[in-house]
C-alpha positions as CSV (number, residue, x, y, z in Angstrom):
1,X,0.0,0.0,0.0
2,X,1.3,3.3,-0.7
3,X,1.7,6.1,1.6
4,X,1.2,9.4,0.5
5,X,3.0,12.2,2.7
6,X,0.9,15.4,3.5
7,X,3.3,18.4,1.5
8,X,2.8,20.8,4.5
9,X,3.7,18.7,7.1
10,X,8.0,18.9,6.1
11,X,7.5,22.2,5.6
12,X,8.6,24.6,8.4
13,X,7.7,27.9,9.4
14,X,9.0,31.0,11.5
15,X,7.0,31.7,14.6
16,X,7.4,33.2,18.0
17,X,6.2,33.2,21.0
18,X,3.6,35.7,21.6
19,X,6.0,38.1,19.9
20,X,9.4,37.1,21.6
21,X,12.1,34.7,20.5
22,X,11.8,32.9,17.1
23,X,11.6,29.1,16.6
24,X,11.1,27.2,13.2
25,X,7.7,24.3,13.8
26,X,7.9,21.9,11.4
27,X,4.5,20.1,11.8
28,X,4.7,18.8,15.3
29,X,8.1,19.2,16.0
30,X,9.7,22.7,17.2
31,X,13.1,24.0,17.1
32,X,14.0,26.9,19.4
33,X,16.3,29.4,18.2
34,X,16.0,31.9,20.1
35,X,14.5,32.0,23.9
36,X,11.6,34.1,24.5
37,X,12.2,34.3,28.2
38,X,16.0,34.9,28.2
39,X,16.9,36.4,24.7
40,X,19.5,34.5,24.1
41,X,20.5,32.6,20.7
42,X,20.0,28.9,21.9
43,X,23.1,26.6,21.4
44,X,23.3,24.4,18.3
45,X,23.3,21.1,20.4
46,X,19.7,21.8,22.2
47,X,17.7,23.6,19.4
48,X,16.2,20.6,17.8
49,X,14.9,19.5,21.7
50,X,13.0,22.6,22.0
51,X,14.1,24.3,25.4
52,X,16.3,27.3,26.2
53,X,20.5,25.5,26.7
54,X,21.2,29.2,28.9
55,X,18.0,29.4,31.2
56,X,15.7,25.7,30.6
57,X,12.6,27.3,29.2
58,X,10.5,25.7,27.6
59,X,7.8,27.9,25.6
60,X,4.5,26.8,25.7
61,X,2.9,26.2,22.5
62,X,-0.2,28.0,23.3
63,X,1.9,31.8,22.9
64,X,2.8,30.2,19.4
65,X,2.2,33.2,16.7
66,X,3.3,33.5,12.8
67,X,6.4,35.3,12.8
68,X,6.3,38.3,10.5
């Protein structure tokens, strides 16, 4: 049987967190770039997990907005 893979579910998408910080959400899955709570530019080896390396946030997806 052949599965067909829904085209806007790879795609990914800027977006922040009720206006602060900036994350890419790639269907389900969220990399953090840049902490809304602390300001800081997340550290390569924790931005695919989706939490703050500097200060451990971890944004709720409920203050997710479209990024402008």
């Amino acid at each position: 049987m052949s599965q067909t893979a829904d085209p806007g579910a790879s795609k990914s998408r800027g977006v922040t967190f009720r206006g602060r910080g900036f994350a890419r959400l790639a269907g389900t899955k969220l990399s953090l770039l840049i902490c809304p709570h602390c300001s800081q530019r997340n550290a390569p080896k924790t931005v695919e997990k989706g939490y703050c390396n500097w200060c451990s946030y971890e944004p709720s997806r409920e203050d997710i907005e479209p990024a402008l």
